[in-house]
Residue, then its C-alpha position, 0 to 999 in steps of 0.5 A: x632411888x637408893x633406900x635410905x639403909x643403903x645410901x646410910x651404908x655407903x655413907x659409912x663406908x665411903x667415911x670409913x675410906x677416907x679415915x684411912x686416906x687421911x691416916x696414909x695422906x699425914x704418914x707419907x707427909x712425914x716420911x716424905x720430910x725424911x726421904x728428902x733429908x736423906x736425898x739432900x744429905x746425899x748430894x754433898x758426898x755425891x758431889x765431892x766423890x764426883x769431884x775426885x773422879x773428876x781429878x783423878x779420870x785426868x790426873x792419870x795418864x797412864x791408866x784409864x778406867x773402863x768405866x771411862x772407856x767408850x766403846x766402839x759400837x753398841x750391841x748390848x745394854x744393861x738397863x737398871x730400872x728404879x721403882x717403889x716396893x709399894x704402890x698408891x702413888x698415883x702415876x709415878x711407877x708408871x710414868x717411869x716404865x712407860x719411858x723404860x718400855x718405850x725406850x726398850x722397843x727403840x733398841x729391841x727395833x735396832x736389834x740390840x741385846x737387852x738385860x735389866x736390873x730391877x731396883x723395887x717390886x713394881x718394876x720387877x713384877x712389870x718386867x716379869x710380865x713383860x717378859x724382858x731378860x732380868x738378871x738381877x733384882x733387889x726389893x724390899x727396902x724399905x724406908x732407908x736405902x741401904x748400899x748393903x742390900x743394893x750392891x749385889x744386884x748392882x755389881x752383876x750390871x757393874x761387872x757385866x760393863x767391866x767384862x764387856x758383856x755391855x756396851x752401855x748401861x742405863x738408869x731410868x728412876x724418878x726425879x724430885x723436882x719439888x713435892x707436885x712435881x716429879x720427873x721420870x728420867x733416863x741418864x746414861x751410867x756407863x761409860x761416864x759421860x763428859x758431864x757426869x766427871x766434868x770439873x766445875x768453872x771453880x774448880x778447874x781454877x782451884x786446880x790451876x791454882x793449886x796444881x793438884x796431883x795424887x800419889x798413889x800407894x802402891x800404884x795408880x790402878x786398884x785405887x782408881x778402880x775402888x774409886x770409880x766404883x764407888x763413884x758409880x755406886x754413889x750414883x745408883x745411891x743418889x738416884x734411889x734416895x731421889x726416887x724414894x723422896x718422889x714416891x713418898x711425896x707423890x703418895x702424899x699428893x694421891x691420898x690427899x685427892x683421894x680424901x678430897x674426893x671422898x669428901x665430895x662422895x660424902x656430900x652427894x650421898x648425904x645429899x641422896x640420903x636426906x632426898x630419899x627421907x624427904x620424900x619417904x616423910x612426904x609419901x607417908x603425910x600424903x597417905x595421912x592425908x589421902x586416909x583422913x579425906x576417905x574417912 
């Protein structure tokens, strides 16, 4: 058994841990509170720019968009990946590349062309391990997701889909469900699927209703192209914002355990420390009593 110095001393230490525990447990609380005002104050302008990508990819017969293009067959794809900067959020960032290297290993096995673009440090330094192509990256964001810092990396993978150098491009991040809960998901960028420009029952019957049309100045093509770009970036944007509120919650959820279990360490080695003093205080009364009878 342990002296009584020691367990004193792991004691210590193992409080000393659990203040900090505590002290990253009510931060991410708070943070987690702002990254979700900023996810849900996200959704509205996500939404009404989905709805006018969604008018426009039909009101405009003469021109469609790249973006809206599907491509014939599928050799190259480009992979963007959303991880946190930091880590001590349980198995977010690795639940999240496991589903990205899992899927990597299915299209390598069909011989198709990969190229990544890592959004947050964890998931570039996974790729860099994994030595996967990485084209471009941006980390350091910080709290606040800014498009500033985002649109450089995120215009080579846009561009590479408009020059052709990719036939598709992927998104995998984390999903806020609700603050126990969060989901790793893949979803396609590019082209844009059925459901990601599809109008709502409502709206379809606004249209009818309404008879929308646009008119373009000076023509239908470069403001169809800022839109659809836009549109995408408000995507990336949205899927960044979902993630950074699944990381701040999961960290919330991890140091709580691990104050709760620094707790449970606490006891059983308060329980240890008073055994060993027990028994240290009976060892000495029977030496009392073993010198008492001698004499």
């Amino acid at each position: 058994m342990a002296g009584s110095r020691e367990v004193r001393t792991k004691i210590k230490s193992v409080k000393n841990t659990q203040k900090i525990t505590r002290a990253m447990e009510m931060v991410a609380a708070s943070k987690m509170r702002k990254a979700q005002d900023r996810m849900k104050k996200a959704r509205p302008y996500g939404e009404k720019i989905r709805n006018v990508a969604a008018h426009m990819s039909r009101a405009n017969t003469e021109y469609r968009h790249p973006f809206l293009i599907e491509r014939d067959t599928v050799k190259r794809i480009g992979i963007i990946v959303v991880t946190s900067d930091k880590g001590l959020c349980g198995g977010l960032n690795t639940n999240v590349l496991r589903k990205v290297l899992g899927q990597m290993k299915t299209w390598e096995s069909e011989e198709e062309q990969l190229e990544i673009c890592c959004i947050g440090n964890k998931g570039l330094g996974f790729m860099n391990r994994v030595k996967a192509n990485v084209i471009s990256h941006v980390v350091g964001l910080g709290d606040r997701p800014d498009m500033e810092k985002l649109i450089g990396a995120v215009k080579i993978v846009l561009d590479g889909y408009t020059e052709d150098r990719f036939d598709r491009v992927y998104i995998f991040y984390n999903r806020f469900i609700n603050t126990m809960k969060q989901e790793p998901v893949m979803e396609q960028l590019l082209p844009l699927t059925d459901e990601r420009v599809q109008s709502t029952e409502a709206e379809e019957q606004e249209q009818k209703r309404t008879g929308w049309d646009y008119i373009y100045e000076p023509e239908a093509k470069p403001v169809i192209d800022d839109i659809m770009v836009r549109y995408v970036e408000a995507l990336i944007y949205q899927a960044l914002a979902e993630n950074m509120a699944s990381e701040q919650s999961a960290r919330m959820v991890a140091m709580k355990a691990a104050s709760d279990n620094a707790g449970s360490v606490i006891d059983e080695l308060t329980l240890i420390y008073n055994k060993s003093r027990q028994a240290a205080i009976t060892k000495e009364l029977s030496e009392i009593v073993g010198g008492a009878a001698a004499v």
